[in-house]
Each structure stands twice: as C-alpha cells, then as structure tokens.
mmJSON file of the N, C-alpha and C atoms, coordinates in Angstrom:
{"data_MODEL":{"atom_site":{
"group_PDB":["ATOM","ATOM","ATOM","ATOM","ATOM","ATOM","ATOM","ATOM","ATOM","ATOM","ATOM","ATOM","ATOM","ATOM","ATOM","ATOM","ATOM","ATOM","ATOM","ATOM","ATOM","ATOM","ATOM","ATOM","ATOM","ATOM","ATOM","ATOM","ATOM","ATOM","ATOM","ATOM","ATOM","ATOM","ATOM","ATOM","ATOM","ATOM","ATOM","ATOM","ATOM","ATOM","ATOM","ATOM","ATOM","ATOM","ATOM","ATOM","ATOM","ATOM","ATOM","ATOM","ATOM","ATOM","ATOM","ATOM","ATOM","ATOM","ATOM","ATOM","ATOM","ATOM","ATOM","ATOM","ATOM","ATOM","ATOM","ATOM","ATOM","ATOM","ATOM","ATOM","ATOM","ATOM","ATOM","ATOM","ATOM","ATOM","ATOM","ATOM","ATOM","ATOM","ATOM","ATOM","ATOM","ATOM","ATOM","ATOM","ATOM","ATOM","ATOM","ATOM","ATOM","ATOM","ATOM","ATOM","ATOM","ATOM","ATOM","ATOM","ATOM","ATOM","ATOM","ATOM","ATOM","ATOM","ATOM","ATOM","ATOM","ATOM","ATOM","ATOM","ATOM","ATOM","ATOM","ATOM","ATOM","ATOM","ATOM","ATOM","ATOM","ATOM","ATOM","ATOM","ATOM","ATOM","ATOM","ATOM","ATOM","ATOM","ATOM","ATOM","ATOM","ATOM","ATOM","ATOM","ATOM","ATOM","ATOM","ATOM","ATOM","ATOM","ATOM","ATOM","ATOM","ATOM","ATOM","ATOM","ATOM","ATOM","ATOM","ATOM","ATOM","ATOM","ATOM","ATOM","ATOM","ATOM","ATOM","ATOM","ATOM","ATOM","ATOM","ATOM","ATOM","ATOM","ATOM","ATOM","ATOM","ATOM","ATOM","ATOM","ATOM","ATOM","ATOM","ATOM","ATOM","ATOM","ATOM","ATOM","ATOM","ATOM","ATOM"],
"id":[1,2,3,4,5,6,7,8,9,10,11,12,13,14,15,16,17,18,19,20,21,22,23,24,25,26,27,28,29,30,31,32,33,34,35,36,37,38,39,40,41,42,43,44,45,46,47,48,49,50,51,52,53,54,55,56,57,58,59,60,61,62,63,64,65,66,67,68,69,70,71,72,73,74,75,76,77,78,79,80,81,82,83,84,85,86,87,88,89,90,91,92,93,94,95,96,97,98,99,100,101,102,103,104,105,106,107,108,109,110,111,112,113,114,115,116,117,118,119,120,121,122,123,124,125,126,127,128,129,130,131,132,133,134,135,136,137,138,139,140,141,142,143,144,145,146,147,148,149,150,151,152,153,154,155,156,157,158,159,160,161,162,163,164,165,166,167,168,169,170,171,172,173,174,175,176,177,178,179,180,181,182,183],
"type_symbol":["N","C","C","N","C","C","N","C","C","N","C","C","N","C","C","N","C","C","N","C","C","N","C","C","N","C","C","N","C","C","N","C","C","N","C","C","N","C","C","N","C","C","N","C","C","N","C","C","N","C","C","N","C","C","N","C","C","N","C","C","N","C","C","N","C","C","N","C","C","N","C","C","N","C","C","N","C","C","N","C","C","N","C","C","N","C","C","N","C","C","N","C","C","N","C","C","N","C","C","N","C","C","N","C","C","N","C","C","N","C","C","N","C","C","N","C","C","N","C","C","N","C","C","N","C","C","N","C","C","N","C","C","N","C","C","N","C","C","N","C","C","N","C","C","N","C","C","N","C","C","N","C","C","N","C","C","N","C","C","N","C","C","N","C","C","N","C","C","N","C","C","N","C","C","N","C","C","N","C","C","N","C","C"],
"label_atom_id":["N","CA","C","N","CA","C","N","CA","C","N","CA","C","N","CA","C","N","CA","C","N","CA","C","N","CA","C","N","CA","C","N","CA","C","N","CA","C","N","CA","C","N","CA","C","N","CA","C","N","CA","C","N","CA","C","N","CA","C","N","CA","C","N","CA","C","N","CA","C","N","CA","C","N","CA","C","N","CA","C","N","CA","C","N","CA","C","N","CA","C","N","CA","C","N","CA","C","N","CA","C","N","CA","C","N","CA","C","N","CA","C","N","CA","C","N","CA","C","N","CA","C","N","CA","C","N","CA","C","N","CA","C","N","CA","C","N","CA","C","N","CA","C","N","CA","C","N","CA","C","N","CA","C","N","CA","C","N","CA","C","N","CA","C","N","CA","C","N","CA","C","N","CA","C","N","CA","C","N","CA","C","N","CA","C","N","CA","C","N","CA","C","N","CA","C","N","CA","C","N","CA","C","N","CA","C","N","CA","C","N","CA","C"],
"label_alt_id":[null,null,null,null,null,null,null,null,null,null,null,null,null,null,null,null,null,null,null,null,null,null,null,null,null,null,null,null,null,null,null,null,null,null,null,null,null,null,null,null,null,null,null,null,null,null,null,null,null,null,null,null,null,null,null,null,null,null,null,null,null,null,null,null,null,null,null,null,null,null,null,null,null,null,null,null,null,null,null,null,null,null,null,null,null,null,null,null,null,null,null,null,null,null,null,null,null,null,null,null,null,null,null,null,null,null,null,null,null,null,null,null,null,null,null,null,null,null,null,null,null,null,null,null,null,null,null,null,null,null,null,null,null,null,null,null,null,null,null,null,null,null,null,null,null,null,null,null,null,null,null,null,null,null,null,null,null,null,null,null,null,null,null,null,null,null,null,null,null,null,null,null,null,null,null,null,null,null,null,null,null,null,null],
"label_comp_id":["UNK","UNK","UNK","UNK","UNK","UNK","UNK","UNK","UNK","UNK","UNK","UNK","UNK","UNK","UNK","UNK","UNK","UNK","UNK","UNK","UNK","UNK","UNK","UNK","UNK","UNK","UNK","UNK","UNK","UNK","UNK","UNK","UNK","UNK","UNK","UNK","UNK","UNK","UNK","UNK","UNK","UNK","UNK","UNK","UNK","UNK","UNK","UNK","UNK","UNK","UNK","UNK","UNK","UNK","UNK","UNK","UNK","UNK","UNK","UNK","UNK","UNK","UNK","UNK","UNK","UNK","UNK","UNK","UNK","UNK","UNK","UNK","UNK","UNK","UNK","UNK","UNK","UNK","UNK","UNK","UNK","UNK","UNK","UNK","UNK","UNK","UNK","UNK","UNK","UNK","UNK","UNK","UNK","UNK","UNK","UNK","UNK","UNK","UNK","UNK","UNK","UNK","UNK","UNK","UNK","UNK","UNK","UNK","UNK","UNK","UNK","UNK","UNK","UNK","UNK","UNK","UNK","UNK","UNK","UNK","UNK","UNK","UNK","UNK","UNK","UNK","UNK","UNK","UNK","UNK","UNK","UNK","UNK","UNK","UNK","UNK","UNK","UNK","UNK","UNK","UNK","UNK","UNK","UNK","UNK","UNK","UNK","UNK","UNK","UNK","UNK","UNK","UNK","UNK","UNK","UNK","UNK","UNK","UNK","UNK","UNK","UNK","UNK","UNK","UNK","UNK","UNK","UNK","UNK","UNK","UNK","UNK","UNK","UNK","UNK","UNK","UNK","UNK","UNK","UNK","UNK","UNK","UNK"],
"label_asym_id":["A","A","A","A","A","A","A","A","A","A","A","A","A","A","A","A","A","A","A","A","A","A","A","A","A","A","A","A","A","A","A","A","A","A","A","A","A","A","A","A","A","A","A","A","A","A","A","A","A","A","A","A","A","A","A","A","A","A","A","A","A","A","A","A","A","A","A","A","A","A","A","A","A","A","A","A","A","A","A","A","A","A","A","A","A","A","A","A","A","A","A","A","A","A","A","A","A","A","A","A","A","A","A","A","A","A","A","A","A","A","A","A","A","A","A","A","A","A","A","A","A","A","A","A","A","A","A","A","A","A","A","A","A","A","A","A","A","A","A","A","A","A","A","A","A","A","A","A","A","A","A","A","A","A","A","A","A","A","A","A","A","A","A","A","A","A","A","A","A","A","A","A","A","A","A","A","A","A","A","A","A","A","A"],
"label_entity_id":["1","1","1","1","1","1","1","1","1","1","1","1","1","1","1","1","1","1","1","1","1","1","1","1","1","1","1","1","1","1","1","1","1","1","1","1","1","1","1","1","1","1","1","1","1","1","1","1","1","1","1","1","1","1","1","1","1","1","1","1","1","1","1","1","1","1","1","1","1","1","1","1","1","1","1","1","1","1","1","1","1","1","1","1","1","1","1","1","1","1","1","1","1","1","1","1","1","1","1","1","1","1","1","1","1","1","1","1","1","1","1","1","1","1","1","1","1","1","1","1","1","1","1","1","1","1","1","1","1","1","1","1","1","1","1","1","1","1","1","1","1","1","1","1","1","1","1","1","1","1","1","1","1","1","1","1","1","1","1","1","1","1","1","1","1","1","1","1","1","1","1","1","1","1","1","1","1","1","1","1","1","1","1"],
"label_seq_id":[1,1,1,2,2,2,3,3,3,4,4,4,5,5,5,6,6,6,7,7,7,8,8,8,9,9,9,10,10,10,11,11,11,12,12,12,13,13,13,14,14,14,15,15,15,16,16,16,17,17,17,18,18,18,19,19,19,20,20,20,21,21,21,22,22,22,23,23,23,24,24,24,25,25,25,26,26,26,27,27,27,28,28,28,29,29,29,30,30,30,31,31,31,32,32,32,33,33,33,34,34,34,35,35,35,36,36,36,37,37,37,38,38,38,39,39,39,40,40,40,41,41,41,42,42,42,43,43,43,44,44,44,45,45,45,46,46,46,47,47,47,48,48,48,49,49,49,50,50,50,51,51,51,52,52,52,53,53,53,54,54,54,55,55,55,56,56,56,57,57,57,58,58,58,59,59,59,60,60,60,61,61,61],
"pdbx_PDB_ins_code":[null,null,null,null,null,null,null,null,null,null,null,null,null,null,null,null,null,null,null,null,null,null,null,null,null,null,null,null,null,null,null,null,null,null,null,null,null,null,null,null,null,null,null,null,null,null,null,null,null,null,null,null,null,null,null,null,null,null,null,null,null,null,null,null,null,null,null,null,null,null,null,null,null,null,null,null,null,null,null,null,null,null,null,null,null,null,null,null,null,null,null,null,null,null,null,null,null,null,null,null,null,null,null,null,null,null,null,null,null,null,null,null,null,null,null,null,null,null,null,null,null,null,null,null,null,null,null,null,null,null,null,null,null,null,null,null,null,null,null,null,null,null,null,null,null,null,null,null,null,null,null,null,null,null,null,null,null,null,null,null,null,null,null,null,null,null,null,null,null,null,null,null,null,null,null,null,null,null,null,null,null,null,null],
"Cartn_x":[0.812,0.0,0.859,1.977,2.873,3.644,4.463,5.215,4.531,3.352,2.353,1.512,1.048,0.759,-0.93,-1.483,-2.344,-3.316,-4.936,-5.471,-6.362,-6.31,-7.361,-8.687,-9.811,-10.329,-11.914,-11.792,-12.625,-13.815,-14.453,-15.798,-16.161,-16.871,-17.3,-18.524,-20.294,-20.971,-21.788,-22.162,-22.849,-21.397,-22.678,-21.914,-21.847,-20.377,-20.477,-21.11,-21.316,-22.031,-23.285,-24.013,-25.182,-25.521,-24.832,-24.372,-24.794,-23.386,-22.714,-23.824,-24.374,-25.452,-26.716,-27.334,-28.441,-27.756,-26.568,-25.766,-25.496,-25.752,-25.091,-26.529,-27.693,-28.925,-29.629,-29.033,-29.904,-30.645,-31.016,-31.78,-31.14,-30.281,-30.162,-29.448,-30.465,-29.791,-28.626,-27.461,-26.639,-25.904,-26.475,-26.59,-26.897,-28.041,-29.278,-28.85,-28.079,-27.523,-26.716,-25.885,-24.58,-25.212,-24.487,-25.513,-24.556,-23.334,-22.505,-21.202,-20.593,-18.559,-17.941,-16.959,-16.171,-14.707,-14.082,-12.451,-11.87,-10.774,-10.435,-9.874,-9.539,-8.812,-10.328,-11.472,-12.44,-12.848,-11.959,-12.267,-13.001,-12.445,-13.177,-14.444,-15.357,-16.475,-16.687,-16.727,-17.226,-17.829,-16.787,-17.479,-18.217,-18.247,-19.089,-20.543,-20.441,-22.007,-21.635,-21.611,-22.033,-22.329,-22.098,-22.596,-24.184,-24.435,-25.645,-26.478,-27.895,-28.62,-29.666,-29.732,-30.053,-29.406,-28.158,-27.088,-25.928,-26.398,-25.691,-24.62,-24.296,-23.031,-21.992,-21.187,-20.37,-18.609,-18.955,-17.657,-16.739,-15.392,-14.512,-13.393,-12.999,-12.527,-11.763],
"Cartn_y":[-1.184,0.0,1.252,1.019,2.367,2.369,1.294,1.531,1.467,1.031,1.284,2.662,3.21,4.442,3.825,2.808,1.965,3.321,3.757,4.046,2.916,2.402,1.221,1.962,2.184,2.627,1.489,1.764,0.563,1.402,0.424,1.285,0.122,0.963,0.254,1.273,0.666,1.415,0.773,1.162,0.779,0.131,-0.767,-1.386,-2.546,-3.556,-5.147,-5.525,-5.718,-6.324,-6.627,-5.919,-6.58,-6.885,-6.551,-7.18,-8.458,-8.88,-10.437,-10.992,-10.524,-11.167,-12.078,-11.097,-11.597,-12.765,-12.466,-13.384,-14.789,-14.463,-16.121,-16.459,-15.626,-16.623,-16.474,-16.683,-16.638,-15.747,-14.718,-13.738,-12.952,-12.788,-12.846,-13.35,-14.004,-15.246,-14.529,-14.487,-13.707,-14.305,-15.962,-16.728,-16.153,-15.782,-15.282,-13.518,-13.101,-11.611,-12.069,-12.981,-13.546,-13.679,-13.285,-12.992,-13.715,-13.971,-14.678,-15.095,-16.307,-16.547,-16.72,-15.95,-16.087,-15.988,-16.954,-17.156,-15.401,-15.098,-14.018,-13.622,-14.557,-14.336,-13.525,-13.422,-13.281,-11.803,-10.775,-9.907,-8.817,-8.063,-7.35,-7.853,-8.785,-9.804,-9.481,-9.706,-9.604,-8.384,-7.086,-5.728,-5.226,-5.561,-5.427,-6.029,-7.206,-7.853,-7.35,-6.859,-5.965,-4.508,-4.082,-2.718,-2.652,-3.906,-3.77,-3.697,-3.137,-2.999,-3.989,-3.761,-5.234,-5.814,-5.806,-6.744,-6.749,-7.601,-6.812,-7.685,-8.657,-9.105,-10.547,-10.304,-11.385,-10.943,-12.852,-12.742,-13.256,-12.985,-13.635,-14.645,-15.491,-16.586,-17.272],
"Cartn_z":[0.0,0.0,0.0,0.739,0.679,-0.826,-0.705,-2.17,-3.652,-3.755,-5.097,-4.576,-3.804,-3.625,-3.588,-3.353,-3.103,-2.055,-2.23,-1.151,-0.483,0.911,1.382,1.833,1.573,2.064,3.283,4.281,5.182,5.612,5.764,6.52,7.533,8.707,9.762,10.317,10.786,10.945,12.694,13.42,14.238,15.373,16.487,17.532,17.009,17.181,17.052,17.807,19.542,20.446,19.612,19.53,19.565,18.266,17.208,16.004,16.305,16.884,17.21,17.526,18.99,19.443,18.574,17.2,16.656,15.62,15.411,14.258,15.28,16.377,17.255,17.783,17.724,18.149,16.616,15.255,14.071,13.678,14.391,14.248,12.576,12.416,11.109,10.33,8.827,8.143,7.333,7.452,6.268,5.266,5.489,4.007,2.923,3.86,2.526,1.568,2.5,2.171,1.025,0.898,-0.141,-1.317,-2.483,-3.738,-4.619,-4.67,-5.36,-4.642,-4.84,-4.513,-5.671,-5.553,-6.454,-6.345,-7.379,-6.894,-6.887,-6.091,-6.056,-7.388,-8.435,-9.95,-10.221,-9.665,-10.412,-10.211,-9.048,-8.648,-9.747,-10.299,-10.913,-11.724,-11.858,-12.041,-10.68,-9.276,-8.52,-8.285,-8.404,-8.071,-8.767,-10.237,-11.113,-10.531,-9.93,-9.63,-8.296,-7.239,-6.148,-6.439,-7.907,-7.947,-7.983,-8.865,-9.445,-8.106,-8.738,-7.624,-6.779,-5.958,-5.104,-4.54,-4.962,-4.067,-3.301,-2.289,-0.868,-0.467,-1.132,-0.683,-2.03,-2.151,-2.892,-2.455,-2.079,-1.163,-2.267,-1.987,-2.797,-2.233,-2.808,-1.74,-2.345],
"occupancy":[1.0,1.0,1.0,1.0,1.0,1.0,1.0,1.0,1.0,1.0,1.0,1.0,1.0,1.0,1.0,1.0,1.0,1.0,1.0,1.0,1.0,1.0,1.0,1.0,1.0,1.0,1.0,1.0,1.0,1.0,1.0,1.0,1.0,1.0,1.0,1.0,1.0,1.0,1.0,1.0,1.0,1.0,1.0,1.0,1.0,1.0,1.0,1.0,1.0,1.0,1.0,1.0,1.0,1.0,1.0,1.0,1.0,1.0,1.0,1.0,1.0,1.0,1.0,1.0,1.0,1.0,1.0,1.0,1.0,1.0,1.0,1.0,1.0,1.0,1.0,1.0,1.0,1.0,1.0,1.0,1.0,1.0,1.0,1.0,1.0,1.0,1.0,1.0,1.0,1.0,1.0,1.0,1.0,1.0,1.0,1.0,1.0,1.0,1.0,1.0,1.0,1.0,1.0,1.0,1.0,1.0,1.0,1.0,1.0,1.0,1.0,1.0,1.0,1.0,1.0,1.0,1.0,1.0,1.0,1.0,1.0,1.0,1.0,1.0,1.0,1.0,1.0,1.0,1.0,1.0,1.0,1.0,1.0,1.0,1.0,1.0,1.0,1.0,1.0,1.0,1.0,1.0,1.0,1.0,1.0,1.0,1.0,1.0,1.0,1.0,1.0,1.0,1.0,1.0,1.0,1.0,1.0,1.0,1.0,1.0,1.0,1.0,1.0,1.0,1.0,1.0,1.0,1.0,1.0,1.0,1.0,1.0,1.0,1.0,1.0,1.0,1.0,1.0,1.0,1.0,1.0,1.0,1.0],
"B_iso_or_equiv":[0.0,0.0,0.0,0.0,0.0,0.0,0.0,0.0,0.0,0.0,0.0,0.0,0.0,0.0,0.0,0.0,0.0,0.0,0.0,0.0,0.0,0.0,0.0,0.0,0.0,0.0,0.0,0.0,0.0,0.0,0.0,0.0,0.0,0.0,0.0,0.0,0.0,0.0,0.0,0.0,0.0,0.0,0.0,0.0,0.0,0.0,0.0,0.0,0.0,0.0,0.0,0.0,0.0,0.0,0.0,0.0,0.0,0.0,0.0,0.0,0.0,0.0,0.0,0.0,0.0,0.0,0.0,0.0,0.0,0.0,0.0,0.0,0.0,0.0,0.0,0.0,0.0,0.0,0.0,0.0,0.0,0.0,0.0,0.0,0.0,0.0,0.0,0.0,0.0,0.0,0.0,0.0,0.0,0.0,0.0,0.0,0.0,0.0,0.0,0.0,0.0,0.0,0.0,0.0,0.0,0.0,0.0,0.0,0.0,0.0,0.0,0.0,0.0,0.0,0.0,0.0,0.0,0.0,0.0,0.0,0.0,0.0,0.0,0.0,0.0,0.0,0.0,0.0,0.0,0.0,0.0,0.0,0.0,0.0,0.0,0.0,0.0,0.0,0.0,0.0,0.0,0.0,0.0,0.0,0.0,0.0,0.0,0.0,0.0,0.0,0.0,0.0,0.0,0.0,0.0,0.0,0.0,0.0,0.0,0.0,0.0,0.0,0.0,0.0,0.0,0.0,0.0,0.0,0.0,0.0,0.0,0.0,0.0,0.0,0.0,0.0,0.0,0.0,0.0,0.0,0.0,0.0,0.0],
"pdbx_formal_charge":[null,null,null,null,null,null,null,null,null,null,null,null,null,null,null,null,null,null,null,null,null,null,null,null,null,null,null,null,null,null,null,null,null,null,null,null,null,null,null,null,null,null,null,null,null,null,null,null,null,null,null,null,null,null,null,null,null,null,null,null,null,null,null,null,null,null,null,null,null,null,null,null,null,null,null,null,null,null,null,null,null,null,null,null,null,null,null,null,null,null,null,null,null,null,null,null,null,null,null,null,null,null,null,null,null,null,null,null,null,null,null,null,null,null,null,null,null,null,null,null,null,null,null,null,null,null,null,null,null,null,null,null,null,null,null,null,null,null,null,null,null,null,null,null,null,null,null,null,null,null,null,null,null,null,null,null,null,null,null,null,null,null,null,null,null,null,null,null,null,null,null,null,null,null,null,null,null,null,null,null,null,null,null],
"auth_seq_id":[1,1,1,2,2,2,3,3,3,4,4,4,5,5,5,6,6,6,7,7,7,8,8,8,9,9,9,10,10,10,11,11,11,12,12,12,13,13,13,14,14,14,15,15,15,16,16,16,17,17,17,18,18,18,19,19,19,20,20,20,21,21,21,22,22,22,23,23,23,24,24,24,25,25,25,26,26,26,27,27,27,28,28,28,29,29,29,30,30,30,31,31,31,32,32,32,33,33,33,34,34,34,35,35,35,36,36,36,37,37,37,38,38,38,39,39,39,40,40,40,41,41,41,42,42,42,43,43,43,44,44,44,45,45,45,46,46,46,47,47,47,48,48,48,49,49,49,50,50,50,51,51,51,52,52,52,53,53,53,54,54,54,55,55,55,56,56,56,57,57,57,58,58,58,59,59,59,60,60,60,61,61,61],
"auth_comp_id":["UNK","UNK","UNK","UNK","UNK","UNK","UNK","UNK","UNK","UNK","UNK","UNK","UNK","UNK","UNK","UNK","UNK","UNK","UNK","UNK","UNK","UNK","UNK","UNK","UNK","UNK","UNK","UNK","UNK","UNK","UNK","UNK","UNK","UNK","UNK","UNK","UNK","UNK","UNK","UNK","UNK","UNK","UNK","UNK","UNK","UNK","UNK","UNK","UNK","UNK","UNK","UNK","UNK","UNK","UNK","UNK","UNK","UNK","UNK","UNK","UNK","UNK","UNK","UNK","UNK","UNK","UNK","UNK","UNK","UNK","UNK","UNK","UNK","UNK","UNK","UNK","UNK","UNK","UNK","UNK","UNK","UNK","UNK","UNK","UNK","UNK","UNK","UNK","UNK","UNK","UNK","UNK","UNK","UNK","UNK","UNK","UNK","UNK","UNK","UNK","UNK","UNK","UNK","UNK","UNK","UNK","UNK","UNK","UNK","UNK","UNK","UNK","UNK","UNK","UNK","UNK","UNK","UNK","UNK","UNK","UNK","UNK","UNK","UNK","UNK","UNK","UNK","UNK","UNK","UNK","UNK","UNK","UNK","UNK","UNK","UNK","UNK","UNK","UNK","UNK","UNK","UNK","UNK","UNK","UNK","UNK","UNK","UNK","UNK","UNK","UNK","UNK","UNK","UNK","UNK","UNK","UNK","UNK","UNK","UNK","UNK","UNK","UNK","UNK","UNK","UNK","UNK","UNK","UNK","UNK","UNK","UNK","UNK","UNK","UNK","UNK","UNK","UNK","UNK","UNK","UNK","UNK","UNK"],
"auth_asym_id":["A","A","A","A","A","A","A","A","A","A","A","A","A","A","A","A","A","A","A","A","A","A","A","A","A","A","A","A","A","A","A","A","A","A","A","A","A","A","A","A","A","A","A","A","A","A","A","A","A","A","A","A","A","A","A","A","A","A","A","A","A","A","A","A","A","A","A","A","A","A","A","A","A","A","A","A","A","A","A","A","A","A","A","A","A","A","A","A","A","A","A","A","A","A","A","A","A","A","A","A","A","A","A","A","A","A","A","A","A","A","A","A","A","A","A","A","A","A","A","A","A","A","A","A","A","A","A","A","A","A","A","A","A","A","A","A","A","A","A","A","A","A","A","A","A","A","A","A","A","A","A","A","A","A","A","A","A","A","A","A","A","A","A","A","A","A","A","A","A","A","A","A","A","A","A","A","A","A","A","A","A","A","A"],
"auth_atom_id":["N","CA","C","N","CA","C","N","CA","C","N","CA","C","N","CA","C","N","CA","C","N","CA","C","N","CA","C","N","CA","C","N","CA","C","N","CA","C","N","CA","C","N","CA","C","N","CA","C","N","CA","C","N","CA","C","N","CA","C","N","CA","C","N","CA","C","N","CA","C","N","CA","C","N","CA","C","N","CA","C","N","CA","C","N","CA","C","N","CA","C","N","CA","C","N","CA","C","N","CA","C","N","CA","C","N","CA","C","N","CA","C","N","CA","C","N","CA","C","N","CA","C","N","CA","C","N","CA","C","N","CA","C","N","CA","C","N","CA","C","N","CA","C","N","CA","C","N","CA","C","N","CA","C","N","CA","C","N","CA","C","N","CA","C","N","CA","C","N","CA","C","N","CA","C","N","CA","C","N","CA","C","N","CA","C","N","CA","C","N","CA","C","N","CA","C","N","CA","C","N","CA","C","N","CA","C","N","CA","C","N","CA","C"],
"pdbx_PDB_model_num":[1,1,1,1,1,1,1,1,1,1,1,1,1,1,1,1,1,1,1,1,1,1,1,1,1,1,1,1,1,1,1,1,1,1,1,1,1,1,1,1,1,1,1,1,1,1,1,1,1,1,1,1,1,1,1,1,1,1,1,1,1,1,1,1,1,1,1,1,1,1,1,1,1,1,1,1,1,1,1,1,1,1,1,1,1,1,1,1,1,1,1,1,1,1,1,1,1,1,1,1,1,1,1,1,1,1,1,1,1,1,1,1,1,1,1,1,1,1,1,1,1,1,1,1,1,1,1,1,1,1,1,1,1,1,1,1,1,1,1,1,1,1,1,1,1,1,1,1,1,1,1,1,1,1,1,1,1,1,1,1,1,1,1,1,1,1,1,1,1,1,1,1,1,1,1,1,1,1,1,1,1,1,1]
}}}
C-alpha cells in the first residue's frame, strides 16, 4: 500500500455487540444476504455484480 501508492479505504458502521449477538442466536440469516462466490482471480467480475442494484453481498474466496 505504501510503495504502489495503493489508497485502502474501510468502513465500519454501528456497535459489534449486539451485532454479534443476533448473528449467534440466528436472528439474522446472512446466508441469505450472499448474492454470489467467487475465486479471487475473479475480482473485478465480482465488483461489477455488487454494484448492481439489489445486491448486498459477494464474497470472494
């Protein structure tokens, strides 16, 4: 990140606690949030299908 001049940019919103909490008694499914996986060779294919609208998550792996 330093020597390519790389910017990371992160986001983080709300409290984890009680996050955590509904994610460890099921209260929310975030299976169901995952909209695609894809190999990381596949990255730019991935952000392309998280722009579109509707969709809230594709992990890459």
């Amino acid at each position: 990140m330093i020597v390519n001049e790389i910017t990371l940019v992160g986001s983080r919103c709300g409290r984890f606690g009680p996050a955590l909490e509904l994610l460890k008694n099921g209260t929310v499914n975030v299976a169901d949030m995952i909209a695609e996986r894809m190999p990381l060779d596949q990255a730019p294919r991935a952000f392309r299908t998280a722009a579109r609208q509707g969709v809230l998550k594709v992990l890459l792996q």
